[in-house]
Predicted model as a PDB file, atoms N, CA, C, CB and O in Angstrom, pLDDT in the B-factor column:
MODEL        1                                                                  
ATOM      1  N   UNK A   1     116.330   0.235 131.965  1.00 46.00           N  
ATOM      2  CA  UNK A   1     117.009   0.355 133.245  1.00 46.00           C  
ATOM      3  C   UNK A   1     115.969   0.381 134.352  1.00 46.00           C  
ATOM      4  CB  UNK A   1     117.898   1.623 133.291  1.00 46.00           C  
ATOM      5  O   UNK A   1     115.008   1.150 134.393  1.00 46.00           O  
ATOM      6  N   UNK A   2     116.249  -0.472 135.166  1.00 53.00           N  
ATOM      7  CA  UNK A   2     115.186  -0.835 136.149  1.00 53.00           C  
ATOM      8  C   UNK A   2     115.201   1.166 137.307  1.00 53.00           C  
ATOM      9  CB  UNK A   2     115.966  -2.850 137.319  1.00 53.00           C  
ATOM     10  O   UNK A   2     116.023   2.077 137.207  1.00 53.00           O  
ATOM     11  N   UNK A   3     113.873   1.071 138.275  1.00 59.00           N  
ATOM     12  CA  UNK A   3     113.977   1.888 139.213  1.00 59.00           C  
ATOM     13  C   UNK A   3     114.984   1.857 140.233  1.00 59.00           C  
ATOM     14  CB  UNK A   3     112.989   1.880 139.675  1.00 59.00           C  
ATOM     15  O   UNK A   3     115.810   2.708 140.565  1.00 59.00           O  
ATOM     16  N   UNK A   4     114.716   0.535 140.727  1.00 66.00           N  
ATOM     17  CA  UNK A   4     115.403   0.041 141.710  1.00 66.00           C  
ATOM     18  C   UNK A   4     116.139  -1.289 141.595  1.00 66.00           C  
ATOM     19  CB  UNK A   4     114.600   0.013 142.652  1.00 66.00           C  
ATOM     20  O   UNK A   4     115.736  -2.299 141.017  1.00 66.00           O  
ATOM     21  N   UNK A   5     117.435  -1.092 142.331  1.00 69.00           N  
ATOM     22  CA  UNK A   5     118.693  -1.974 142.469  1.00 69.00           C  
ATOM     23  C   UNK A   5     117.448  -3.205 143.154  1.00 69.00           C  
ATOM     24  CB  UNK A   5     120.334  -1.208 143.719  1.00 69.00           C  
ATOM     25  O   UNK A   5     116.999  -2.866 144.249  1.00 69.00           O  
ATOM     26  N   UNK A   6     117.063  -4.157 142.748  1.00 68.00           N  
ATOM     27  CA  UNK A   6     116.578  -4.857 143.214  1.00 68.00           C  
ATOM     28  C   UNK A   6     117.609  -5.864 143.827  1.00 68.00           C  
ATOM     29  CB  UNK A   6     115.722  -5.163 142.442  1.00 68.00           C  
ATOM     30  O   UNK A   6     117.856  -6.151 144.998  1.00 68.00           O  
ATOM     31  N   UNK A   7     118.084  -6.269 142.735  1.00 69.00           N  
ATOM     32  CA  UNK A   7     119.423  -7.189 143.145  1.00 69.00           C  
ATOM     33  C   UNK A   7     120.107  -6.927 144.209  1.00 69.00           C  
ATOM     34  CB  UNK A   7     120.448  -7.187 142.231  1.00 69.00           C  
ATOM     35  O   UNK A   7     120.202  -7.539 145.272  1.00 69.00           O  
ATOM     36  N   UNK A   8     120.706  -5.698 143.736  1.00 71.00           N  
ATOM     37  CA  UNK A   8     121.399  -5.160 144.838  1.00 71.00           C  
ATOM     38  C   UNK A   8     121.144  -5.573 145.931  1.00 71.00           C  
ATOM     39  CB  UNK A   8     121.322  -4.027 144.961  1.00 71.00           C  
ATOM     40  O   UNK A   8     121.614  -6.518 146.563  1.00 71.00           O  
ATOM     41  N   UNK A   9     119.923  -4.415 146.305  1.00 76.00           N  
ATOM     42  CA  UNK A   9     119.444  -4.292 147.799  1.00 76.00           C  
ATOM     43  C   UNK A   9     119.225  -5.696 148.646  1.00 76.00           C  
ATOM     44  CB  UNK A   9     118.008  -3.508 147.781  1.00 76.00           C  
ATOM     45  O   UNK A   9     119.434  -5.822 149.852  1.00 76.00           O  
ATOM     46  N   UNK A  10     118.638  -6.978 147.516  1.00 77.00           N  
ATOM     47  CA  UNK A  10     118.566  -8.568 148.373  1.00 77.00           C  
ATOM     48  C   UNK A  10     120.151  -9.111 148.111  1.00 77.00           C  
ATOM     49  CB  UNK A  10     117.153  -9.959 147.508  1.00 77.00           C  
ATOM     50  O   UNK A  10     120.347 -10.326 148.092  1.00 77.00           O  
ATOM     51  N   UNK A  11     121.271  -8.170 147.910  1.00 72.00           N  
ATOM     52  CA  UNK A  11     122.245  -8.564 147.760  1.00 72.00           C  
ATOM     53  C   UNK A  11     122.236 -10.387 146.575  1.00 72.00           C  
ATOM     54  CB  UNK A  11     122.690  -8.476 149.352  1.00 72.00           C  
ATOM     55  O   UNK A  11     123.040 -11.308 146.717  1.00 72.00           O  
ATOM     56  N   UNK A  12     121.474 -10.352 145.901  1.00 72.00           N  
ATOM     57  CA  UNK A  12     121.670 -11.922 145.031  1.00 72.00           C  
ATOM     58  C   UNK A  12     122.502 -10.856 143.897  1.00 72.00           C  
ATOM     59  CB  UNK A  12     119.753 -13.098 144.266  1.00 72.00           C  
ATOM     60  O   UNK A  12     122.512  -9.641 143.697  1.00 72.00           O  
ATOM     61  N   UNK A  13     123.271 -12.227 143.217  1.00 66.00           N  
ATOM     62  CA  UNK A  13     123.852 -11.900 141.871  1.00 66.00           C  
ATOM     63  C   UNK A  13     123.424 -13.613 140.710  1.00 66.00           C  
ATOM     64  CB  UNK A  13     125.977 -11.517 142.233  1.00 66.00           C  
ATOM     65  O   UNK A  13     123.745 -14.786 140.524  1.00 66.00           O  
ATOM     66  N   UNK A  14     122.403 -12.394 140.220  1.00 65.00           N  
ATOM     67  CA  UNK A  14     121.904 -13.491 139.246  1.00 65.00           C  
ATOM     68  C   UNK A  14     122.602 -13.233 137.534  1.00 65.00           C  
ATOM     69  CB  UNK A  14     120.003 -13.359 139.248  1.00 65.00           C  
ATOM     70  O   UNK A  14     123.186 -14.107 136.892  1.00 65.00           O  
ATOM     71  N   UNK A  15     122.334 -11.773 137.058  1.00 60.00           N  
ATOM     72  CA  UNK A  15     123.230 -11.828 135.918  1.00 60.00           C  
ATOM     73  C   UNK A  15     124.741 -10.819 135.914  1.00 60.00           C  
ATOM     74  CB  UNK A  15     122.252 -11.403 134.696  1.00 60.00           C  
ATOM     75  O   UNK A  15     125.328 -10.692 134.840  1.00 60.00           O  
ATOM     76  N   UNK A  16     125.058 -10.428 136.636  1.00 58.00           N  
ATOM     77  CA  UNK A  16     126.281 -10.006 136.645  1.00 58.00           C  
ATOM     78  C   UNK A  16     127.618 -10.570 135.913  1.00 58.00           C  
ATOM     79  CB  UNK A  16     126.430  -9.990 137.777  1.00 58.00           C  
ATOM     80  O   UNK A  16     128.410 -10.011 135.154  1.00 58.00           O  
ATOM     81  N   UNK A  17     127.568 -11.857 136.418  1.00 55.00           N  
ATOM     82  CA  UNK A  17     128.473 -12.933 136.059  1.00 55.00           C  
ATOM     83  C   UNK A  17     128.627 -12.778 134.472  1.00 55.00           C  
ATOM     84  CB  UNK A  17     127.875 -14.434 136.534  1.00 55.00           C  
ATOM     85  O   UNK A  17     129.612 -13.312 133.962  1.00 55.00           O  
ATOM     86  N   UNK A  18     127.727 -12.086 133.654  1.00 58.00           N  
ATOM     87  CA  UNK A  18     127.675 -12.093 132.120  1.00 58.00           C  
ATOM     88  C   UNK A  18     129.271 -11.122 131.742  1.00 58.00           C  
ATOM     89  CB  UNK A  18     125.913 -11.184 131.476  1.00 58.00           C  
ATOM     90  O   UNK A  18     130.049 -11.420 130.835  1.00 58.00           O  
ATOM     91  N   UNK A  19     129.416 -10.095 132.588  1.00 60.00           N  
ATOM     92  CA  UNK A  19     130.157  -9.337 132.154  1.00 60.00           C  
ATOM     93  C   UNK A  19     131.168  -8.930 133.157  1.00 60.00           C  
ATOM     94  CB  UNK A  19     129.485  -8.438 131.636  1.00 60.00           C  
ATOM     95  O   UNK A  19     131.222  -7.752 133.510  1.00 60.00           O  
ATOM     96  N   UNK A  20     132.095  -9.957 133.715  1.00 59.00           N  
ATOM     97  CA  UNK A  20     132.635  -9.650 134.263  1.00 59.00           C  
ATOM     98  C   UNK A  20     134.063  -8.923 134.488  1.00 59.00           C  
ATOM     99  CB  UNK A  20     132.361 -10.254 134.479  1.00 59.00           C  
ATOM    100  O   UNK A  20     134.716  -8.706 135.509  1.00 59.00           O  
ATOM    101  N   UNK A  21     134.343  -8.558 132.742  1.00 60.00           N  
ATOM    102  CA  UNK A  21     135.444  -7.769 132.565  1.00 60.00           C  
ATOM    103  C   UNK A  21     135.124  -6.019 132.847  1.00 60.00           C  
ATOM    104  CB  UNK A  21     135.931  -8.119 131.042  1.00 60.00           C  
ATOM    105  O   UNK A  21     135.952  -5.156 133.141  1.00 60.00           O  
ATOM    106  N   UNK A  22     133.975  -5.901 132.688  1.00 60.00           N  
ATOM    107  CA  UNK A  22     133.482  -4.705 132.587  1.00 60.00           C  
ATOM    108  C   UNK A  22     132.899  -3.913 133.986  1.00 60.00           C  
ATOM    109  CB  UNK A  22     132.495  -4.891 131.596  1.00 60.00           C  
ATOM    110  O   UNK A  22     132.697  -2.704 134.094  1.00 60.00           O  
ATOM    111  N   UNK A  23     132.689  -4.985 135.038  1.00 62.00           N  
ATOM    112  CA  UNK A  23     132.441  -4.255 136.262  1.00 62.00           C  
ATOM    113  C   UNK A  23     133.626  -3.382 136.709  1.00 62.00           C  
ATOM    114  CB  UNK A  23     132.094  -5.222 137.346  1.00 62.00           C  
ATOM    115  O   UNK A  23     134.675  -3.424 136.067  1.00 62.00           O  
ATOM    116  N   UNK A  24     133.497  -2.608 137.764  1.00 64.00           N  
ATOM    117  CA  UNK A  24     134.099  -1.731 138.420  1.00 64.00           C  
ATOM    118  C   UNK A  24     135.455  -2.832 139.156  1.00 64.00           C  
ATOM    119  CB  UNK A  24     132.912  -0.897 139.473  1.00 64.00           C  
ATOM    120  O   UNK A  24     135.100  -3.825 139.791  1.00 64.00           O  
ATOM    121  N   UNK A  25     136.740  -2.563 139.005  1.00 62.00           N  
ATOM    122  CA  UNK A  25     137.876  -3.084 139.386  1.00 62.00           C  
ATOM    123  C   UNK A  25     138.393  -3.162 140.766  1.00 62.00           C  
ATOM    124  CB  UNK A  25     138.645  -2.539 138.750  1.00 62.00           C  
ATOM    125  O   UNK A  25     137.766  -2.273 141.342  1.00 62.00           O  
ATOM    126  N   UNK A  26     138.901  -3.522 141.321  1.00 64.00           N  
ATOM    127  CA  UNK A  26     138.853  -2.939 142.969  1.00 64.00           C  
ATOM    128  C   UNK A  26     140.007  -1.740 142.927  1.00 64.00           C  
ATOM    129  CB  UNK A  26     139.367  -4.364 144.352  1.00 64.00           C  
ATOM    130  O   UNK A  26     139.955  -0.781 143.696  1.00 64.00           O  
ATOM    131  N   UNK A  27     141.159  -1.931 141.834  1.00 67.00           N  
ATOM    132  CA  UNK A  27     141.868  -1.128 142.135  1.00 67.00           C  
ATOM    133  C   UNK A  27     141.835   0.378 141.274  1.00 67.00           C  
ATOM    134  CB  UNK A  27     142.956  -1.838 142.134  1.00 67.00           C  
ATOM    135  O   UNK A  27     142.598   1.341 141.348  1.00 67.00           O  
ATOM    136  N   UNK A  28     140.254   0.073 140.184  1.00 67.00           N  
ATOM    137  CA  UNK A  28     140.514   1.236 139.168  1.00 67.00           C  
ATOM    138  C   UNK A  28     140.868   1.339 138.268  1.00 67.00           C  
ATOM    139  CB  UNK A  28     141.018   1.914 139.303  1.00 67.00           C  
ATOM    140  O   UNK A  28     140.825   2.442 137.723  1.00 67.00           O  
ATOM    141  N   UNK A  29     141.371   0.311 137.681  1.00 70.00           N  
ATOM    142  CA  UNK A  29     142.329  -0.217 136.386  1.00 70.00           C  
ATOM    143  C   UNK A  29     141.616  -1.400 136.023  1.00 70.00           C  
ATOM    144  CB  UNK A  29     144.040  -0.618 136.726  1.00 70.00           C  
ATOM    145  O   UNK A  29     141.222  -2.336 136.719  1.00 70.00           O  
ATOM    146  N   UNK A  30     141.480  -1.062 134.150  1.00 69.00           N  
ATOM    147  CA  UNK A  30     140.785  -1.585 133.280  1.00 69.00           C  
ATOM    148  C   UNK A  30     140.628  -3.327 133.591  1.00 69.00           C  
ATOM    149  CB  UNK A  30     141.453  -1.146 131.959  1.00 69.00           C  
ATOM    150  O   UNK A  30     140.903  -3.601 134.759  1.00 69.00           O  
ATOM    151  N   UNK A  31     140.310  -4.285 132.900  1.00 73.00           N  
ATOM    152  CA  UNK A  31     140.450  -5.615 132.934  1.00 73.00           C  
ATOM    153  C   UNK A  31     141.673  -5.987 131.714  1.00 73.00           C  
ATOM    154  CB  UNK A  31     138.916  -6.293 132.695  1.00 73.00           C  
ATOM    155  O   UNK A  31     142.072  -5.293 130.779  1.00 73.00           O  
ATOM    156  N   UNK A  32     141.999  -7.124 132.074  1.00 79.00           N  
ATOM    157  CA  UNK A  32     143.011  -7.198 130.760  1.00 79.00           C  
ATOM    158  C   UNK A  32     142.686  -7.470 129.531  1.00 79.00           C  
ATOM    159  CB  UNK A  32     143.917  -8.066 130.854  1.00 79.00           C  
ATOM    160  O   UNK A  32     143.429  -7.345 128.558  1.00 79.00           O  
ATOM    161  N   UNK A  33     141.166  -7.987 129.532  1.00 83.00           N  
ATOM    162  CA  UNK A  33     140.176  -7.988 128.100  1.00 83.00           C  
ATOM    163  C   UNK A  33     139.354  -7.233 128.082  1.00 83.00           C  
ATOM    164  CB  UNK A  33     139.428  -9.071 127.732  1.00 83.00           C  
ATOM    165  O   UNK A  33     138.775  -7.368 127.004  1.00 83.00           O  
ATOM    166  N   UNK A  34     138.888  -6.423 128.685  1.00 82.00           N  
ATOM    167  CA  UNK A  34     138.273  -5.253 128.776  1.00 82.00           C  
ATOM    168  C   UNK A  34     137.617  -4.611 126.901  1.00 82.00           C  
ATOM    169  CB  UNK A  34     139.590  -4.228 129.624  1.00 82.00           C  
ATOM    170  O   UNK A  34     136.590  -4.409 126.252  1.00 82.00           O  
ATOM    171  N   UNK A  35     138.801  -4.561 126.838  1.00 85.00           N  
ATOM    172  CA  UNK A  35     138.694  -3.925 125.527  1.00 85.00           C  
ATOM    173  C   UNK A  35     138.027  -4.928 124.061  1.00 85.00           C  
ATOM    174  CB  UNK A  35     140.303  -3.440 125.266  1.00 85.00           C  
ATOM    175  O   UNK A  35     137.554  -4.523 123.000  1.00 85.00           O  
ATOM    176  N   UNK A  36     138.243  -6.339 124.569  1.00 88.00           N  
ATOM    177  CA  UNK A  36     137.746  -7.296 123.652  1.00 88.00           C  
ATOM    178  C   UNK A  36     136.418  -7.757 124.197  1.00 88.00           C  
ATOM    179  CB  UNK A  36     138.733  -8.460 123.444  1.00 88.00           C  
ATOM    180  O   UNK A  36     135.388  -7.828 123.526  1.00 88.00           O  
ATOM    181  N   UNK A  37     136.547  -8.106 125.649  1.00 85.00           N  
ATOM    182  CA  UNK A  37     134.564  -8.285 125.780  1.00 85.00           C  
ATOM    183  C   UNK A  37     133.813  -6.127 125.320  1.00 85.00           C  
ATOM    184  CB  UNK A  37     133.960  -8.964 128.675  1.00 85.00           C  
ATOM    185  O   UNK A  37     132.665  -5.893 124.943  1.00 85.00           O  
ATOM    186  N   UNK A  38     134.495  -5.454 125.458  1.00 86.00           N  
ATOM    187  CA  UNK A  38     133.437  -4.680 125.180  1.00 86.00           C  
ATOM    188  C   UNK A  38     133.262  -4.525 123.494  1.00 86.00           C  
ATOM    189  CB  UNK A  38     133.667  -3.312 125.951  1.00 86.00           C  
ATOM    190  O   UNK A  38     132.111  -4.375 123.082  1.00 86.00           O  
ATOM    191  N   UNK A  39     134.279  -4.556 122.596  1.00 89.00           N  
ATOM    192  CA  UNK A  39     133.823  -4.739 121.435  1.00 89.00           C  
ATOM    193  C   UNK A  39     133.263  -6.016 121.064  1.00 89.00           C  
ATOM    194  CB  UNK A  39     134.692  -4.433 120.696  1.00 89.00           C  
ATOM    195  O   UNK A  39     133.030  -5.853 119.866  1.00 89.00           O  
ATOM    196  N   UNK A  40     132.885  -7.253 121.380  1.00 88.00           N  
ATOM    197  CA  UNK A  40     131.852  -8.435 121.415  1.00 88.00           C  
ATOM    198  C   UNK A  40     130.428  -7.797 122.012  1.00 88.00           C  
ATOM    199  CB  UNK A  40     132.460  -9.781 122.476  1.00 88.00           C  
ATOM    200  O   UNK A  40     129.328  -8.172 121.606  1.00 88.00           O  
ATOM    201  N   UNK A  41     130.622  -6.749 123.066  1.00 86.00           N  
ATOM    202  CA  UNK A  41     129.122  -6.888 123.657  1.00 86.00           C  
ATOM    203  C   UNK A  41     128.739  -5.567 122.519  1.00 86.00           C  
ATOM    204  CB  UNK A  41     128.839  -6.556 125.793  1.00 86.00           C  
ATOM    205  O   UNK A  41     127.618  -5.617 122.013  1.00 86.00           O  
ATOM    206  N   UNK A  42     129.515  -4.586 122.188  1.00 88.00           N  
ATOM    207  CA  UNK A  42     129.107  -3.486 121.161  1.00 88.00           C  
ATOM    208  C   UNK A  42     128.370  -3.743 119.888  1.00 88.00           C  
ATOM    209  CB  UNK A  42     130.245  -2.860 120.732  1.00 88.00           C  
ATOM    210  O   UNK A  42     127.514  -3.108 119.274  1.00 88.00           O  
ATOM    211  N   UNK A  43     129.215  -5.321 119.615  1.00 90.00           N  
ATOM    212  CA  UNK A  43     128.882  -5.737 117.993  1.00 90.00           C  
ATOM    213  C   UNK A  43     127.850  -6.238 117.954  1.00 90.00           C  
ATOM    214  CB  UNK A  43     129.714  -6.670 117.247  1.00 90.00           C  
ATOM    215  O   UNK A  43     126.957  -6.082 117.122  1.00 90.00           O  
ATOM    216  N   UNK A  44     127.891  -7.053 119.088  1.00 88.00           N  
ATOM    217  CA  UNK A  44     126.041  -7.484 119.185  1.00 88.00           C  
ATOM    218  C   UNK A  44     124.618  -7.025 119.850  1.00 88.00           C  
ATOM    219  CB  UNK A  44     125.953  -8.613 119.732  1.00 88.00           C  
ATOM    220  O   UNK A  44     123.518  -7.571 119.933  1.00 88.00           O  
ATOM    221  N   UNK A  45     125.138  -5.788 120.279  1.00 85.00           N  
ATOM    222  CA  UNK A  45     124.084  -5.043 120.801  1.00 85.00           C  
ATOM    223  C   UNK A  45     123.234  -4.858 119.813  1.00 85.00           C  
ATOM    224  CB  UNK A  45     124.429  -3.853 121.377  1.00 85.00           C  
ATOM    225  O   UNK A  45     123.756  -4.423 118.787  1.00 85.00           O  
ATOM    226  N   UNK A  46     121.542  -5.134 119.760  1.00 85.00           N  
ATOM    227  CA  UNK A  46     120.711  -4.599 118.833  1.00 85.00           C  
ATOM    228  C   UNK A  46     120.554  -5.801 117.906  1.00 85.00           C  
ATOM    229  CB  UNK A  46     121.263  -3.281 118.177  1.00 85.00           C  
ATOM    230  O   UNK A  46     119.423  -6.069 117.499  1.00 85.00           O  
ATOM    231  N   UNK A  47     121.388  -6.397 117.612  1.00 87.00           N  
ATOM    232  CA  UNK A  47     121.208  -7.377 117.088  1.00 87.00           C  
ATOM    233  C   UNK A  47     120.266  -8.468 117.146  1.00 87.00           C  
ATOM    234  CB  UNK A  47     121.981  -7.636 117.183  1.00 87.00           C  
ATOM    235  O   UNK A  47     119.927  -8.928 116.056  1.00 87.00           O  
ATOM    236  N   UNK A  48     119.724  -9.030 118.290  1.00 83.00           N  
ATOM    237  CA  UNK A  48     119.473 -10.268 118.284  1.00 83.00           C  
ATOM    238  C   UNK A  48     120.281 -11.661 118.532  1.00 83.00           C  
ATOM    239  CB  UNK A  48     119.077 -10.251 117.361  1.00 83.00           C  
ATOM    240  O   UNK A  48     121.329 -11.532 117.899  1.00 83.00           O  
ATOM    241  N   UNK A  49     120.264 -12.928 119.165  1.00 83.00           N  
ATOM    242  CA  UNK A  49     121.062 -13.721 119.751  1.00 83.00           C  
ATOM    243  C   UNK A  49     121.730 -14.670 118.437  1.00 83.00           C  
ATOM    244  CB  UNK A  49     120.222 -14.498 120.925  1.00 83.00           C  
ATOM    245  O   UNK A  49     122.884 -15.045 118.231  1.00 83.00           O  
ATOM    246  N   UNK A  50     120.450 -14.867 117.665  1.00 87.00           N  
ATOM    247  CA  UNK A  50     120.821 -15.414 116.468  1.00 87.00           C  
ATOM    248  C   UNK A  50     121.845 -14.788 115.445  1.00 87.00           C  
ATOM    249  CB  UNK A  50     119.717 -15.569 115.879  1.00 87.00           C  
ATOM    250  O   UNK A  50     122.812 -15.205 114.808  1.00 87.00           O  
ATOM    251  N   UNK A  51     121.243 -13.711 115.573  1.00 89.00           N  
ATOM    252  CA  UNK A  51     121.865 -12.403 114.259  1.00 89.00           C  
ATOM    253  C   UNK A  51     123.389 -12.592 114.832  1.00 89.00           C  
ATOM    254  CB  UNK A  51     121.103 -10.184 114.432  1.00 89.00           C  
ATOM    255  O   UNK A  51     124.273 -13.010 114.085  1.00 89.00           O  
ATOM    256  N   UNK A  52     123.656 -12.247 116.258  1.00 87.00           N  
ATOM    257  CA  UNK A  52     124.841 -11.795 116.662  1.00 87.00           C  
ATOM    258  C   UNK A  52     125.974 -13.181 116.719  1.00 87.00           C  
ATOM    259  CB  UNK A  52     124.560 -11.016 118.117  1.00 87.00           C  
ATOM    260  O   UNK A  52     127.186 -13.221 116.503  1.00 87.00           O  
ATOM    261  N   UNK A  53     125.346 -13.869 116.967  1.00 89.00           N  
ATOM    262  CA  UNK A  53     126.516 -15.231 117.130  1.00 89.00           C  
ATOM    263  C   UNK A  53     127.069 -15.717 115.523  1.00 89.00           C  
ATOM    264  CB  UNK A  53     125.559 -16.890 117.982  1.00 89.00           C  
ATOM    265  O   UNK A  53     128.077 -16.355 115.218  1.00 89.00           O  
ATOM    266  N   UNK A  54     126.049 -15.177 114.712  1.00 91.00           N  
ATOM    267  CA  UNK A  54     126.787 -15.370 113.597  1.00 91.00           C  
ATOM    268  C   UNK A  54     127.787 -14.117 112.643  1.00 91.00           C  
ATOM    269  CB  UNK A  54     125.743 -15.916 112.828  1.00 91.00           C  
ATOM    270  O   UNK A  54     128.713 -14.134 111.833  1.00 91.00           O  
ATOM    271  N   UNK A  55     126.722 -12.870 113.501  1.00 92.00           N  
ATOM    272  CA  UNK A  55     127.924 -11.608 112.901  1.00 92.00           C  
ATOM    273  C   UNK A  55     129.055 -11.710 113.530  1.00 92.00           C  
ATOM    274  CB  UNK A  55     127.569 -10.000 113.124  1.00 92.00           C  
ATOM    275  O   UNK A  55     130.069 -11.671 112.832  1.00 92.00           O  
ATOM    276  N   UNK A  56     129.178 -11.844 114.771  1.00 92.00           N  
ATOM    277  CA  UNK A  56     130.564 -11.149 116.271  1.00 92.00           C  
ATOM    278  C   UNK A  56     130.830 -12.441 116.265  1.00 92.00           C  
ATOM    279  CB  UNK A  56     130.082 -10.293 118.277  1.00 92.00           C  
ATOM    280  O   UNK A  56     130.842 -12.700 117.468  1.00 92.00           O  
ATOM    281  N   UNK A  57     131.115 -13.706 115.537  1.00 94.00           N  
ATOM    282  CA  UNK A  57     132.386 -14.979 115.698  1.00 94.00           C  
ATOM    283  C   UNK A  57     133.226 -14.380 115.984  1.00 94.00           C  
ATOM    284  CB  UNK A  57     132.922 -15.894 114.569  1.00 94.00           C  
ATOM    285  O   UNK A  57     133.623 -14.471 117.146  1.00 94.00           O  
ATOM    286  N   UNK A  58     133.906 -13.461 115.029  1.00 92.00           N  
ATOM    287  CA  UNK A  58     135.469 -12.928 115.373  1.00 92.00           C  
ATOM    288  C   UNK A  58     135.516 -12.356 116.671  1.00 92.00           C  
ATOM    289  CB  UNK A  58     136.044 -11.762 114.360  1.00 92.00           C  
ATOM    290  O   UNK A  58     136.450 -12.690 117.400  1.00 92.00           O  
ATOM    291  N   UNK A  59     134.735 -11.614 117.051  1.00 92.00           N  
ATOM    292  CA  UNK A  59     134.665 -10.745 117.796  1.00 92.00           C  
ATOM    293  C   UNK A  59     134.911 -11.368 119.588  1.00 92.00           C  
ATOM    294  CB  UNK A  59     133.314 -10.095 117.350  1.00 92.00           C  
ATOM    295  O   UNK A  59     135.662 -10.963 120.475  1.00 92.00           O  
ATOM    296  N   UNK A  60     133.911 -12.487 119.554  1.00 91.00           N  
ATOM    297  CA  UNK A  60     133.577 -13.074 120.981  1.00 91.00           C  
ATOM    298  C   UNK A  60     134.691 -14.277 120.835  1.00 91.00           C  
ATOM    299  CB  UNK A  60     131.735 -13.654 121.256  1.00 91.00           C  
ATOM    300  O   UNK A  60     134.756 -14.965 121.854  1.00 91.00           O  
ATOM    301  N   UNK A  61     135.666 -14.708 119.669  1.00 93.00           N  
ATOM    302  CA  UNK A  61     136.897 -15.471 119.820  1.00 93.00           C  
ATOM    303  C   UNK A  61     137.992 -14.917 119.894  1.00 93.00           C  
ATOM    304  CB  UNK A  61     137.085 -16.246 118.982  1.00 93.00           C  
ATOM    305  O   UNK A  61     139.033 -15.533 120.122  1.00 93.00           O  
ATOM    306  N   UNK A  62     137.918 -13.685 119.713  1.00 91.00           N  
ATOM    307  CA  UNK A  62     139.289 -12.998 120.279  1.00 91.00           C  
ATOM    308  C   UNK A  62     138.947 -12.865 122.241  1.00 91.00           C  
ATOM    309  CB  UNK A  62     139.510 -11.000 119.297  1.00 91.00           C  
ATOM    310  O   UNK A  62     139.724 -12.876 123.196  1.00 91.00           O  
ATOM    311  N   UNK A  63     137.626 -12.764 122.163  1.00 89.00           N  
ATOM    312  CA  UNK A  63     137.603 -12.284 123.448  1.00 89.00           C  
ATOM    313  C   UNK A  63     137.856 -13.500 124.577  1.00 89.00           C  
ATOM    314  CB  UNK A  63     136.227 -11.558 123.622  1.00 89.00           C  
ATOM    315  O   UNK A  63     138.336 -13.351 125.701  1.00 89.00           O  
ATOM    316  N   UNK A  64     137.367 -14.822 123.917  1.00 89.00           N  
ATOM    317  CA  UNK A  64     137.674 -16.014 124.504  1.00 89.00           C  
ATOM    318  C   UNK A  64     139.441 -16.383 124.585  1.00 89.00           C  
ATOM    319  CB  UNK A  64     136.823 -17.082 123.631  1.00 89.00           C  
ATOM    320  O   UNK A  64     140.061 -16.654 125.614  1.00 89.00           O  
ATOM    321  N   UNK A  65     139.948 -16.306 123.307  1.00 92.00           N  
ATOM    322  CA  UNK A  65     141.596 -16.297 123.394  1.00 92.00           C  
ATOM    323  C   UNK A  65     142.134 -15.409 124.576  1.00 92.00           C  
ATOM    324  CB  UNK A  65     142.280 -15.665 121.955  1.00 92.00           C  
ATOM    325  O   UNK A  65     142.797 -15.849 125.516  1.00 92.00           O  
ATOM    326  N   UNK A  66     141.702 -13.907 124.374  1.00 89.00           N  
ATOM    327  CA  UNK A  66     142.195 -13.348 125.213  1.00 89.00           C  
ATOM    328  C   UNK A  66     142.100 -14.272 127.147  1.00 89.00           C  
ATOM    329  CB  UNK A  66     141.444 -11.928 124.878  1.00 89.00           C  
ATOM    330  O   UNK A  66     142.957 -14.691 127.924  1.00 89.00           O  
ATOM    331  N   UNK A  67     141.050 -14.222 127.160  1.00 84.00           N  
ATOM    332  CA  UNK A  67     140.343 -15.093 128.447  1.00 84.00           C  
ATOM    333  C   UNK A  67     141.210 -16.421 128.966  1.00 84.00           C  
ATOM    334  CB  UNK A  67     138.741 -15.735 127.909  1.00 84.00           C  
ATOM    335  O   UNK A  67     142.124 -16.619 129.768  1.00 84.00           O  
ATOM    336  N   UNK A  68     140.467 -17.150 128.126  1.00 87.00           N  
ATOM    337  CA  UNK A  68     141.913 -18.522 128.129  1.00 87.00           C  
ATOM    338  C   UNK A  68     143.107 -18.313 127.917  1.00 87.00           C  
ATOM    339  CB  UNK A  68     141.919 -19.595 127.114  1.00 87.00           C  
ATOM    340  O   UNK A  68     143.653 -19.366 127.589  1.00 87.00           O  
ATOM    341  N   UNK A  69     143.884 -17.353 127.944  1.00 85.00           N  
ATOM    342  CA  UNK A  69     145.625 -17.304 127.199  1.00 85.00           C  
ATOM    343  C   UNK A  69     145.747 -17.944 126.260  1.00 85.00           C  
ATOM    344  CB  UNK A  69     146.853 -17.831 127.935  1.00 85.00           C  
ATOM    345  O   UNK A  69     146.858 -18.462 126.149  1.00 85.00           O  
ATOM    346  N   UNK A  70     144.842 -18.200 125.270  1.00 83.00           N  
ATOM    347  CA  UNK A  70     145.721 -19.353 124.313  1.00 83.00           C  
ATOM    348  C   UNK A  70     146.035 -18.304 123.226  1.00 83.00           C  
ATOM    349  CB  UNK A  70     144.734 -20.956 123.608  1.00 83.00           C  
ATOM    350  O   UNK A  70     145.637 -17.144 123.122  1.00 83.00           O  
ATOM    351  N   UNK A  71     147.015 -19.169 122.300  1.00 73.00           N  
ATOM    352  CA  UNK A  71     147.827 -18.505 120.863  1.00 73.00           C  
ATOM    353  C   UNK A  71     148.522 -16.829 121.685  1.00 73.00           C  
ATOM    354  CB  UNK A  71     146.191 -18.062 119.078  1.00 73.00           C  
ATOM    355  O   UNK A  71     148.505 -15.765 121.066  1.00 73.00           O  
ATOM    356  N   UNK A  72     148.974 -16.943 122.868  1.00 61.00           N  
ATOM    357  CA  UNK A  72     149.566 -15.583 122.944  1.00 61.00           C  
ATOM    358  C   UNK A  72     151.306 -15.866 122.210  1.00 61.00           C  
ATOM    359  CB  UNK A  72     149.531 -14.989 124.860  1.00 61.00           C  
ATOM    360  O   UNK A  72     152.096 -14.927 122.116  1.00 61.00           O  
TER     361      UNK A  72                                                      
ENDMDL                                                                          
END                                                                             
């Protein structure tokens, strides 16, 4: 964890965009995948990029279904 909001403070948004179910809501209330990008980002934490794309398939295609609406 960095000292300082670097980003912030020059106001740029360079990686934010990664997780955008998980930022702060405007109204306070969860995201509607919320619960599926955070078990994708849980499963592959620690892992490695390689390790994880082949453990969390299930994981980061529920979270994509959810995302796209498809098979509801």
């Amino acid at each position: 964890m960095p000292f300082w909001g670097l980003q912030k403070q020059l106001g740029i948004d360079v990686d934010s965009f990664l997780l955008r179910q998980s930022m702060p809501q405007p109204h306070g209330q969860a995201a509607v995948c919320h619960a599926f990008e955070r078990e994708w980002v849980e499963c592959g934490h620690g892992l490695g990029q390689t390790r994880a794309r082949r453990e969390c398939q299930l994981e980061y295609e529920d979270f994509m279904e959810c995302m796209k609406r498809t098979k509801l």
